[in-house]
N, CA, C and O atoms as CSV, one atom per row, in Angstrom:
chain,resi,resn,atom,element,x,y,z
A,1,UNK,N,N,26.967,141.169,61.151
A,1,UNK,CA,C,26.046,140.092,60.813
A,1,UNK,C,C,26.763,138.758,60.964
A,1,UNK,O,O,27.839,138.527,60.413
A,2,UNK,N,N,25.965,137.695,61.913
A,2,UNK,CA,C,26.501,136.605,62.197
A,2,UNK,C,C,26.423,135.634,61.288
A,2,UNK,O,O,25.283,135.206,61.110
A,3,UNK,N,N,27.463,135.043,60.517
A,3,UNK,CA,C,26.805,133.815,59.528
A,3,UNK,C,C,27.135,132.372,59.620
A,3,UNK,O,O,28.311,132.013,59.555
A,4,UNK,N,N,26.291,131.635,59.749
A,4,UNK,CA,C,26.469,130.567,60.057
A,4,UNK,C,C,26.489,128.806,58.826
A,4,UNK,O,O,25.778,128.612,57.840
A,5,UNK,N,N,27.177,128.194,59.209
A,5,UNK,CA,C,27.553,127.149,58.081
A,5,UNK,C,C,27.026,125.879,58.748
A,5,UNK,O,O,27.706,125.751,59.767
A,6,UNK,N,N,26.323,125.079,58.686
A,6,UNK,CA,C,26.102,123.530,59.307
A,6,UNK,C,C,26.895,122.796,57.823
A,6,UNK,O,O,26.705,123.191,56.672
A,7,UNK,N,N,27.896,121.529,58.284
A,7,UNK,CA,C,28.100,120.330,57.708
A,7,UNK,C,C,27.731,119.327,58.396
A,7,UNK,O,O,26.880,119.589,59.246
A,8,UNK,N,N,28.140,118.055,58.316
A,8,UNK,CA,C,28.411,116.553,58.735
A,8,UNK,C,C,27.525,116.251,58.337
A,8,UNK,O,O,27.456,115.110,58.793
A,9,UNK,N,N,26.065,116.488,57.359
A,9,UNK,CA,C,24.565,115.510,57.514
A,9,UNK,C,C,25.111,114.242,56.812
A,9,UNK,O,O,26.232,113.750,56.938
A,10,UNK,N,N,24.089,113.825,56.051
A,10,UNK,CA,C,24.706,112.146,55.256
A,10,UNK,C,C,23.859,111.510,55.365
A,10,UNK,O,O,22.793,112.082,55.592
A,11,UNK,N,N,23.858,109.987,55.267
A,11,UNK,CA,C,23.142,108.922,55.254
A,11,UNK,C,C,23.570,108.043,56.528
A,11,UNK,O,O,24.639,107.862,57.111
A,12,UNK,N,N,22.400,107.630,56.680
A,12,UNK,CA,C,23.623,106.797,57.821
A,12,UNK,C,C,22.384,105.466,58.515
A,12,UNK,O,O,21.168,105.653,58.565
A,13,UNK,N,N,23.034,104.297,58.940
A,13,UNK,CA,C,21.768,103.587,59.142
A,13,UNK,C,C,21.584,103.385,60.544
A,13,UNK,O,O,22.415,103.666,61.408
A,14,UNK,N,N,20.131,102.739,60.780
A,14,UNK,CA,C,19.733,103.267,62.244
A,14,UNK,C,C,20.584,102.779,63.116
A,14,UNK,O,O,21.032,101.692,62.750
A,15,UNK,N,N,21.124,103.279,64.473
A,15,UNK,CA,C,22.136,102.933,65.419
A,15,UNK,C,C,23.135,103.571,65.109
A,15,UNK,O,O,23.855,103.596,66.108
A,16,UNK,N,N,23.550,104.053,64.373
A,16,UNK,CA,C,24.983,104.966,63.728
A,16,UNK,C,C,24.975,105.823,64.021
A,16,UNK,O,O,24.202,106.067,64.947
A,17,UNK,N,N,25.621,106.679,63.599
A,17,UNK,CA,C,26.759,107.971,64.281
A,17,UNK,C,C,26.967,109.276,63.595
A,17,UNK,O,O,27.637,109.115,62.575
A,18,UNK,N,N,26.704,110.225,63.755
A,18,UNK,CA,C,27.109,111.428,62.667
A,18,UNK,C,C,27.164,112.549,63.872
A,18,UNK,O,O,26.472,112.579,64.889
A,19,UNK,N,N,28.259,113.518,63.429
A,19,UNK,CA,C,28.781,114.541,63.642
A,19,UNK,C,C,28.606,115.838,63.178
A,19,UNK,O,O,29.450,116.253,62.384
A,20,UNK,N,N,27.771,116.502,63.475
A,20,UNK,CA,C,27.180,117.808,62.697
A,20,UNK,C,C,28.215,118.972,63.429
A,20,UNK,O,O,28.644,118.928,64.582
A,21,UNK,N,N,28.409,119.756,62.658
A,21,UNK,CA,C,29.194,120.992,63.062
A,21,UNK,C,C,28.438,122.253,62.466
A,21,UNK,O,O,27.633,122.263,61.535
A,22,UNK,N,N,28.902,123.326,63.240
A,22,UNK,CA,C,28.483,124.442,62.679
A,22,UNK,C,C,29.342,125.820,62.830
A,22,UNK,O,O,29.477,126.480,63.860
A,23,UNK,N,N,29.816,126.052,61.711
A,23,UNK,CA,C,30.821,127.026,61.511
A,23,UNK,C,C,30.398,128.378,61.854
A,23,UNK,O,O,29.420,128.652,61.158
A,24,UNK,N,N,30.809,129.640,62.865
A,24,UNK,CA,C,30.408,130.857,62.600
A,24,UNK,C,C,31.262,131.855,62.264
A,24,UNK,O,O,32.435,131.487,62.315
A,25,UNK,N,N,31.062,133.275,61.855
A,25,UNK,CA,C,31.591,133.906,61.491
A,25,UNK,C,C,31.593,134.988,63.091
A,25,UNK,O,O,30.956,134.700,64.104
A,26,UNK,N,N,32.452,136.184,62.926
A,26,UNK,CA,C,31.986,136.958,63.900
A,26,UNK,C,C,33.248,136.896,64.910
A,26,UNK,O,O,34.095,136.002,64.891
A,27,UNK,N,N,33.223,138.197,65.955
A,27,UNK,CA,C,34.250,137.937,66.537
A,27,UNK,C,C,33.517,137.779,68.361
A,27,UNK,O,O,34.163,137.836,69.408
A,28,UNK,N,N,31.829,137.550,68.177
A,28,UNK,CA,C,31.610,137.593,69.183
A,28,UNK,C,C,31.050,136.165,69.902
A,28,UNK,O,O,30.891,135.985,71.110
A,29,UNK,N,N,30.818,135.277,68.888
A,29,UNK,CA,C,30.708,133.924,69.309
A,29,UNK,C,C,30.415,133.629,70.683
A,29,UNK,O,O,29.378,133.188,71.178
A,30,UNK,N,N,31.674,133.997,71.298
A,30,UNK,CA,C,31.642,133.075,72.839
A,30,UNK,C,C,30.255,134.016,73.575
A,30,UNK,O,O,29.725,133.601,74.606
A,31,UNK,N,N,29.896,134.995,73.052
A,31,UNK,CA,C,28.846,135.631,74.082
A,31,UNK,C,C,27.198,135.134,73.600
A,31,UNK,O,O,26.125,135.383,74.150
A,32,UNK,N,N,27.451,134.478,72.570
A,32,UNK,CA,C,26.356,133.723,72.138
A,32,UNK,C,C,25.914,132.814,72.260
A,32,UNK,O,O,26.640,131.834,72.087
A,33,UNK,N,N,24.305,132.564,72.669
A,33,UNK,CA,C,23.606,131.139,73.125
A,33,UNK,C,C,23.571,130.434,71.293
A,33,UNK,O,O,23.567,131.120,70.271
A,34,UNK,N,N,23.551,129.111,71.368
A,34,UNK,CA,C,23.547,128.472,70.006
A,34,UNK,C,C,22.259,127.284,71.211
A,34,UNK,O,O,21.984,126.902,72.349
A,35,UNK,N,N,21.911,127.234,69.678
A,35,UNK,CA,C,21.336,126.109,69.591
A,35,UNK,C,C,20.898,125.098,68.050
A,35,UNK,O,O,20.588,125.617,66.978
A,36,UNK,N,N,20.950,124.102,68.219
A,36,UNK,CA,C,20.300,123.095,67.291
A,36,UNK,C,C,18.834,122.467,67.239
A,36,UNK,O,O,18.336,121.697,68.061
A,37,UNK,N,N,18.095,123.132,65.733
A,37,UNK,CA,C,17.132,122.631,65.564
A,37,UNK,C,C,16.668,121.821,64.227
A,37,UNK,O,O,17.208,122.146,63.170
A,38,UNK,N,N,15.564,120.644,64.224
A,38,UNK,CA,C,15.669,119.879,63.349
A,38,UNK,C,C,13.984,120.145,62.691
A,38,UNK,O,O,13.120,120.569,63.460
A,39,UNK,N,N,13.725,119.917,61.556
A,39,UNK,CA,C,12.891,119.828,60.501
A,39,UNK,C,C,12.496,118.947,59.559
A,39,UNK,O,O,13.043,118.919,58.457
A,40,UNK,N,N,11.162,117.851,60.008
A,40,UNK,CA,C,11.092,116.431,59.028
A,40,UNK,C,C,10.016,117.233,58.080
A,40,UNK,O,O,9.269,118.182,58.318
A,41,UNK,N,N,10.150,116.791,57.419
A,41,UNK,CA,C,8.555,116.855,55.889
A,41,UNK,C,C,7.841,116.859,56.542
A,41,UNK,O,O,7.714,116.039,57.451
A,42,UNK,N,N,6.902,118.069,56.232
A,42,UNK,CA,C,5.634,118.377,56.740
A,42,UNK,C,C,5.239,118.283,57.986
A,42,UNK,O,O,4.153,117.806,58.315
A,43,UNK,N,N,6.381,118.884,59.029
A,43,UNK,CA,C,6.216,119.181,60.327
A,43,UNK,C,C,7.147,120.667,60.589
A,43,UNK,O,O,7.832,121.420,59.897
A,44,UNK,N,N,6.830,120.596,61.634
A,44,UNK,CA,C,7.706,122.427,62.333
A,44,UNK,C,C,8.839,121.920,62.589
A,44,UNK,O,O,9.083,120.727,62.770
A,45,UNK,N,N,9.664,122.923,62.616
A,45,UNK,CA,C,10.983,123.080,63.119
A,45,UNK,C,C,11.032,122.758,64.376
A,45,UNK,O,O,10.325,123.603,64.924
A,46,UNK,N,N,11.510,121.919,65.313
A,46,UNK,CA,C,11.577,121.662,66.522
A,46,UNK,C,C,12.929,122.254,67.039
A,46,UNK,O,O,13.874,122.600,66.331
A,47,UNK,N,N,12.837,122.317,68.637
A,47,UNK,CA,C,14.183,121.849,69.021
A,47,UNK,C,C,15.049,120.853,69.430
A,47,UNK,O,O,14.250,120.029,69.875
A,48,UNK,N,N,16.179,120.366,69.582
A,48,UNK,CA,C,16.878,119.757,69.575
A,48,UNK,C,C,17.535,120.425,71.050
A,48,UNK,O,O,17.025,120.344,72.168
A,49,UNK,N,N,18.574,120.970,70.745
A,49,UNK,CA,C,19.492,121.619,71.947
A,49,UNK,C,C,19.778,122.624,71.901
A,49,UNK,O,O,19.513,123.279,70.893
A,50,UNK,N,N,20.435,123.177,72.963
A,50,UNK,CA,C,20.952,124.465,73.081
A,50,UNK,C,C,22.053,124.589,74.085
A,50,UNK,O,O,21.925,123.910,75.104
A,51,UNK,N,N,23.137,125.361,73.967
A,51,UNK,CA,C,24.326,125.471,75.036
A,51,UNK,C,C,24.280,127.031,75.170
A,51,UNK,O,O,23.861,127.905,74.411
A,52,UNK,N,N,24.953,127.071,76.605
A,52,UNK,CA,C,25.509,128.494,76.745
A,52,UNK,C,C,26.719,129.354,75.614
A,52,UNK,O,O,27.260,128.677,74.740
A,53,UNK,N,N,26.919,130.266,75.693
A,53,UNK,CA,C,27.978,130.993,75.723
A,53,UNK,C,C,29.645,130.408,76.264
A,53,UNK,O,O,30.667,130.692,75.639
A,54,UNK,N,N,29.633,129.858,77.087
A,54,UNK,CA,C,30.808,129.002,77.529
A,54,UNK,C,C,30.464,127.606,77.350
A,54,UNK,O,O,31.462,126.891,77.435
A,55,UNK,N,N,30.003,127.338,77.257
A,55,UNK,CA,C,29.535,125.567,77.592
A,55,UNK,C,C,29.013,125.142,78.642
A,55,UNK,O,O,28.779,123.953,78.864
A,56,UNK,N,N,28.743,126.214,79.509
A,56,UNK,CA,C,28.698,124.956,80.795
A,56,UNK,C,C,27.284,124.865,81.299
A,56,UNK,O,O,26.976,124.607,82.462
A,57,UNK,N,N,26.256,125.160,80.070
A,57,UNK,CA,C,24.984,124.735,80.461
A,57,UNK,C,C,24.667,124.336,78.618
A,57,UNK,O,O,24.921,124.716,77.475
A,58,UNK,N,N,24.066,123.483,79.271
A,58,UNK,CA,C,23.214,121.802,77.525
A,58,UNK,C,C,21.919,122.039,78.487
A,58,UNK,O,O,21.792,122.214,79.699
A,59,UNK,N,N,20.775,121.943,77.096
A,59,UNK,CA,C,19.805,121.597,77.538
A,59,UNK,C,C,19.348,120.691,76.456
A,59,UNK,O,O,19.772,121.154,75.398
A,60,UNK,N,N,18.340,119.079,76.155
A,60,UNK,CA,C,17.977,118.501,75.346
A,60,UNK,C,C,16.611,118.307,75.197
A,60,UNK,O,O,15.901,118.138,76.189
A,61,UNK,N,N,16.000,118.313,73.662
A,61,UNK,CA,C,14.570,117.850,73.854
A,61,UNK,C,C,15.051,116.549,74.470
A,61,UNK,O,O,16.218,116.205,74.656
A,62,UNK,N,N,13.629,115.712,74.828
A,62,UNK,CA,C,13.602,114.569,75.734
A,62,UNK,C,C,13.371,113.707,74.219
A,62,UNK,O,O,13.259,112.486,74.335
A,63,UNK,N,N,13.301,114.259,72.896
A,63,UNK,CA,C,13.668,112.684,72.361
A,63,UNK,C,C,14.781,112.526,71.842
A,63,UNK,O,O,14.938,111.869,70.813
A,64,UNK,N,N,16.001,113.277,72.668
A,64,UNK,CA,C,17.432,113.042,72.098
A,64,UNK,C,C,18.232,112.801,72.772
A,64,UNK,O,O,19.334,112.397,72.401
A,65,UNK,N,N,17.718,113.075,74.529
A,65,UNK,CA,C,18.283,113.380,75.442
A,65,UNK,C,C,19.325,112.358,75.984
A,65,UNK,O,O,19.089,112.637,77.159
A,66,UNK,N,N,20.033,111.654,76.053
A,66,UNK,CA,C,21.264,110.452,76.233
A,66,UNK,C,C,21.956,109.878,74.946
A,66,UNK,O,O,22.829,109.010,74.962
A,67,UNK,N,N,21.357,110.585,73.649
A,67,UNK,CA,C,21.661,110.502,72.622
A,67,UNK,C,C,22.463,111.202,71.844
A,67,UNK,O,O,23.311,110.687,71.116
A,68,UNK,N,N,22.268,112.322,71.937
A,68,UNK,CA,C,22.873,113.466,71.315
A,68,UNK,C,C,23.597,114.178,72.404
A,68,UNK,O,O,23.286,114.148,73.594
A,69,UNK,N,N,24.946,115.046,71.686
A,69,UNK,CA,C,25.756,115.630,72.705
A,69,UNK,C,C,25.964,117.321,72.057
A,69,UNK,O,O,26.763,117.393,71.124
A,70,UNK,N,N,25.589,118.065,72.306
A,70,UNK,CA,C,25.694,118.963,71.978
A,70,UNK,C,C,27.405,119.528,72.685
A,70,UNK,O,O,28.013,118.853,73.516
A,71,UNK,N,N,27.959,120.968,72.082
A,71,UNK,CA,C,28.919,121.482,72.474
A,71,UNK,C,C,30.048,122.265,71.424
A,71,UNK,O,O,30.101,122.051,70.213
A,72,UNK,N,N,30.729,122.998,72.002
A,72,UNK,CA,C,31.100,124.029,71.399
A,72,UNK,C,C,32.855,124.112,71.387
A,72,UNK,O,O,33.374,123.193,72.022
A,73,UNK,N,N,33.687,124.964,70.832
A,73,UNK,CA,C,34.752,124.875,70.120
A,73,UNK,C,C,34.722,127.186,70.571
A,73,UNK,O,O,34.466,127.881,69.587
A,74,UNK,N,N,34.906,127.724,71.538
A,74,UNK,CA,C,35.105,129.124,71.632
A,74,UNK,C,C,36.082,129.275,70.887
A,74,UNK,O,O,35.668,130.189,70.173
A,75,UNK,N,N,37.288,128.993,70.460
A,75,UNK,CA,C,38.474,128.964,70.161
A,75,UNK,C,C,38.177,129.137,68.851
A,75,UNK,O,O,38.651,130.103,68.252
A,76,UNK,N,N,37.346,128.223,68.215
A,76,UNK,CA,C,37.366,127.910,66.816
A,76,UNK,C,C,35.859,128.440,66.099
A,76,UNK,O,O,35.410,127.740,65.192
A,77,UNK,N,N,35.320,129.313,66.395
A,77,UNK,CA,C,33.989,129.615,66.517
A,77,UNK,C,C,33.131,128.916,65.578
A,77,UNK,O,O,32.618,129.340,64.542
A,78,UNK,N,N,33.030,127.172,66.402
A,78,UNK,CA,C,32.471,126.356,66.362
A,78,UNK,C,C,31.998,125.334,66.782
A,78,UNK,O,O,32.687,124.498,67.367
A,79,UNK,N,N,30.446,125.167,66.521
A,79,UNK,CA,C,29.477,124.232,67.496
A,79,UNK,C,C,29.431,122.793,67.290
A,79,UNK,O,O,30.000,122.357,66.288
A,80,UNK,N,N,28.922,122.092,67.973
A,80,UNK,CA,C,28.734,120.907,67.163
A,80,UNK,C,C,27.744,119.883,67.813
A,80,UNK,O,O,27.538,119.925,69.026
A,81,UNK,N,N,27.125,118.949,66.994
A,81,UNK,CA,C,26.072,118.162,67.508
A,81,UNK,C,C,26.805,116.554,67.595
A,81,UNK,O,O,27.242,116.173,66.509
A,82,UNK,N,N,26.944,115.790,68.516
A,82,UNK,CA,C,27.176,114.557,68.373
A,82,UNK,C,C,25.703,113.695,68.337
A,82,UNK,O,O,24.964,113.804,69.316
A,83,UNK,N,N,25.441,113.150,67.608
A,83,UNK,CA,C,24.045,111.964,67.374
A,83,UNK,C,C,24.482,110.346,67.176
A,83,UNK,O,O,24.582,109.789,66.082
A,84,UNK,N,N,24.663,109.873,68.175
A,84,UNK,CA,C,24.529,108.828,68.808
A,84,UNK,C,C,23.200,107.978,68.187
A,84,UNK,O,O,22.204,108.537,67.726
A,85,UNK,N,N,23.405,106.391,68.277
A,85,UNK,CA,C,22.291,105.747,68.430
A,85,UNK,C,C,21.081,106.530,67.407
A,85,UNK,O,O,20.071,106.940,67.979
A,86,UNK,N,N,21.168,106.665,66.368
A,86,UNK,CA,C,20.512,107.551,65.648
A,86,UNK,C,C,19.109,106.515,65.176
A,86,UNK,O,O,19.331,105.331,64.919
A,87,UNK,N,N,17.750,107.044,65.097
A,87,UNK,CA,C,16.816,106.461,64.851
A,87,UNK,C,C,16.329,106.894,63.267
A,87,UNK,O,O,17.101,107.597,62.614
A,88,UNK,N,N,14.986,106.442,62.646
A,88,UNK,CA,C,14.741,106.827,60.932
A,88,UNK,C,C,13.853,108.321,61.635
A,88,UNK,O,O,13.723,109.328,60.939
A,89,UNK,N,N,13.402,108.264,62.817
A,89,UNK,CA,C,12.483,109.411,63.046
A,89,UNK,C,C,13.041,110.485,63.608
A,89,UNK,O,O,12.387,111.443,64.021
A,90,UNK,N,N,14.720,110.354,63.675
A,90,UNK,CA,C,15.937,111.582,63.617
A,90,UNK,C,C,16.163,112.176,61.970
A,90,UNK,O,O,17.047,113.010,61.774
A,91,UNK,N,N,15.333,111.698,60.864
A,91,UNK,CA,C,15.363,111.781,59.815
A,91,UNK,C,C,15.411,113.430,59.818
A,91,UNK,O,O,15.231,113.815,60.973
A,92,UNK,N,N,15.605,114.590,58.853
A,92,UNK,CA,C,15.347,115.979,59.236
A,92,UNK,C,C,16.383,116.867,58.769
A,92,UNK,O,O,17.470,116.313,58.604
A,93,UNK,N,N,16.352,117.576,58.621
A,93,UNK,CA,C,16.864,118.465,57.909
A,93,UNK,C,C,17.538,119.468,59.740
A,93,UNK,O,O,16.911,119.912,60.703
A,94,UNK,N,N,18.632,119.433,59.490
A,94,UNK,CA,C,19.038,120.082,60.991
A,94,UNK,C,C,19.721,121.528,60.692
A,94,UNK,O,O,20.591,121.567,59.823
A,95,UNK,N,N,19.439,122.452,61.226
A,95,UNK,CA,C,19.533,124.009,61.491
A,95,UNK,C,C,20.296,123.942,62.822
A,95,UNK,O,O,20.001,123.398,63.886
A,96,UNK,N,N,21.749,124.914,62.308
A,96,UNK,CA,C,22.348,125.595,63.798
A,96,UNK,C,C,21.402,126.801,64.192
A,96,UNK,O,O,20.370,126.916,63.531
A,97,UNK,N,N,21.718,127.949,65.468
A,97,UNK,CA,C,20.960,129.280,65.428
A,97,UNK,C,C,21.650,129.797,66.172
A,97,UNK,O,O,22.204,129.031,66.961
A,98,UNK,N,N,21.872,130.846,66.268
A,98,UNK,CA,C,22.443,131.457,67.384
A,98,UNK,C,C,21.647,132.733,67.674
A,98,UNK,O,O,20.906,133.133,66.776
A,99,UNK,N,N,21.724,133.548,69.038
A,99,UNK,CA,C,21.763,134.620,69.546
A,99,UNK,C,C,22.221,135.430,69.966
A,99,UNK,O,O,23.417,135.168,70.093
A,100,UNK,N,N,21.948,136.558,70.372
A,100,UNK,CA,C,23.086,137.111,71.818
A,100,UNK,C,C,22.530,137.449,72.953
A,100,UNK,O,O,21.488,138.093,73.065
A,101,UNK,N,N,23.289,136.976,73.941
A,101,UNK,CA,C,22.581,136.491,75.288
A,101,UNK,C,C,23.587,134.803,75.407
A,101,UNK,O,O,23.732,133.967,74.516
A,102,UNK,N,N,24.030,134.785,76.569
A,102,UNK,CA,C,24.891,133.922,76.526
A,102,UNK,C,C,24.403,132.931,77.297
A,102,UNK,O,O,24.912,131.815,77.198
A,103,UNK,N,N,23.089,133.213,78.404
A,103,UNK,CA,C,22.955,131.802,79.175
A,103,UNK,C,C,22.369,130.657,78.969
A,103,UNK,O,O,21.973,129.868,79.827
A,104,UNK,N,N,22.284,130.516,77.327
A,104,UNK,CA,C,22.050,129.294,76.723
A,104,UNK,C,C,20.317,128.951,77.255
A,104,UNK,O,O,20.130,127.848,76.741
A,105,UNK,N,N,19.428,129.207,77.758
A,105,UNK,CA,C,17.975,128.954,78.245
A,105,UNK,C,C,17.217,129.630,77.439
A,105,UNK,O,O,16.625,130.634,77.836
A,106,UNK,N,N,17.119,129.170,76.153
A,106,UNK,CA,C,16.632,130.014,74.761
A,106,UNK,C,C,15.968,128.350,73.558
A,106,UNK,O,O,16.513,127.860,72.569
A,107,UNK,N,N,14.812,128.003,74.177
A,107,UNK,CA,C,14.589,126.840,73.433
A,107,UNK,C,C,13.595,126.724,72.768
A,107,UNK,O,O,13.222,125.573,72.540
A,108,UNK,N,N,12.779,127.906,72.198
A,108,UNK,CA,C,12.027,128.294,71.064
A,108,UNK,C,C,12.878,129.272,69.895
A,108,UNK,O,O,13.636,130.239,69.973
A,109,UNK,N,N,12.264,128.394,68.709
A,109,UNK,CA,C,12.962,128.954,67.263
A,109,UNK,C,C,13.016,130.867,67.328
A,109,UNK,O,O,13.915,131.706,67.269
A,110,UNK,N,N,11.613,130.895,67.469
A,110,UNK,CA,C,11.687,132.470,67.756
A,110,UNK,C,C,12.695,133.341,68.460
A,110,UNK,O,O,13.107,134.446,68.108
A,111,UNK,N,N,13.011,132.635,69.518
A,111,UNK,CA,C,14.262,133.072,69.852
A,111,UNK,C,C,15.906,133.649,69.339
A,111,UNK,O,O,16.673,134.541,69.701
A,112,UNK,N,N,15.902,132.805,68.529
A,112,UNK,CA,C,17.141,132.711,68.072
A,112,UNK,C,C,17.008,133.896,66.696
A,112,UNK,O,O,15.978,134.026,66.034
A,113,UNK,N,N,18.200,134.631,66.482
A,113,UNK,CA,C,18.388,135.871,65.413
A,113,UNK,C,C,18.624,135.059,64.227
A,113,UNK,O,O,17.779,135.049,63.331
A,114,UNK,N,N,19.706,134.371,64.139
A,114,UNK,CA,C,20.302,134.252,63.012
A,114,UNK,C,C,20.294,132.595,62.808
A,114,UNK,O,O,20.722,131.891,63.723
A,115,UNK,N,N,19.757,131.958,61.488
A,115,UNK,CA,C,20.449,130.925,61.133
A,115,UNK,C,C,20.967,130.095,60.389
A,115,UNK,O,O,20.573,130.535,59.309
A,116,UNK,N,N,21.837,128.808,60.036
A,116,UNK,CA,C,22.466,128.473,59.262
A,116,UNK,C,C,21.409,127.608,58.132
A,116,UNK,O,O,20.248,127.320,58.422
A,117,UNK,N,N,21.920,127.341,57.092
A,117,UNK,CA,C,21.458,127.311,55.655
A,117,UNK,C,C,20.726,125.343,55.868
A,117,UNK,O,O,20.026,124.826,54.998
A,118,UNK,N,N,21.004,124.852,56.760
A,118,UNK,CA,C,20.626,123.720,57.080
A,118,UNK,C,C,21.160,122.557,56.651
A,118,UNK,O,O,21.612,122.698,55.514
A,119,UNK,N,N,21.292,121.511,57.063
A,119,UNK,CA,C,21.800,120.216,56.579
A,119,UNK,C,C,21.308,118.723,56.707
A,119,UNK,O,O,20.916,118.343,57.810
A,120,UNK,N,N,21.308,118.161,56.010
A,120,UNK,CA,C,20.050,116.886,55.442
A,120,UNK,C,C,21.453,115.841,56.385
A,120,UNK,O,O,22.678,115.769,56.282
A,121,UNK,N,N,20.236,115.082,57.403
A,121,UNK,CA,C,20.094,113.751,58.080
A,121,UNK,C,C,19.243,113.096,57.764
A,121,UNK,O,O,18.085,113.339,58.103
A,122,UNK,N,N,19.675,111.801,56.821
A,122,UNK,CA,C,18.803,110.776,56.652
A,122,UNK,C,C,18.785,109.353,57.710
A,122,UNK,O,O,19.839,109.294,58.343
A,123,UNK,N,N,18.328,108.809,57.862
A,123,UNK,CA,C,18.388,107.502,58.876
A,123,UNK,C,C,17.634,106.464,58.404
A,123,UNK,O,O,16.404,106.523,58.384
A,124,UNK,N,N,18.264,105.508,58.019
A,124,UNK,CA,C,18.042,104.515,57.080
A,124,UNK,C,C,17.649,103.138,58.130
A,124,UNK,O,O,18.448,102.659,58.934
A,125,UNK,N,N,16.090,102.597,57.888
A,125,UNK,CA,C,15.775,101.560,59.334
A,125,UNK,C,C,16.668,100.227,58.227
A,125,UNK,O,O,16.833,99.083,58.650
């Protein structure tokens, strides 16, 4: 059983910067697609991003897309979100996920097996 940890959320005001990570357990990581998804009050879980198994495929929703950097740590079996230029309507509660299946082209929630306990992004206009 894969378990997963998200930190970095916080406060932060609009245009600023935060670093989300996501810790896993497991010794199979690198064969796993991850992705990041986010959750405002009284809306669905969206997606955000998703990477391969190695890194060498990102895919972004289009309202994050030059903004956010998704990417991964095989070594350290850990993910991470860079959020750039952050807006109040990045506000959300953000979820890592992972699977197995490594070619990262997995960008519905349903998809994904397992995920982390979530972590609060506020964005202050």
């Amino acid at each position: 059983q894969v378990q997963l940890v998200e930190s970095g959320g916080g406060l932060v005001q609009a245009g600023g910067s935060l670093r989300l990570s996501c810790a896993a357990s497991g010794r199979t990581f690198s064969s796993n697609a991850m992705g990041w998804f986010r959750q405002a009050p009284g809306k669905e879980r969206e997606f955000v991003a998703t990477i391969s198994g190695s890194g060498s495929y990102s895919y972004y929703a289009d309202s994050v897309k030059g903004r956010f950097t998704i990417s991964r740590d095989n070594a350290k079996n850990t993910m991470f979100l860079q959020m750039n230029s952050l807006k109040s309507e990045d506000t959300a509660v953000y979820y890592c996920a992972g699977r197995a299946g490594s070619s990262g082209r997995y960008y519905q929630k349903d998809e994904y097996n397992y995920w982390g306990q979530g972590t609060q992004v506020t964005v202050s206009s």
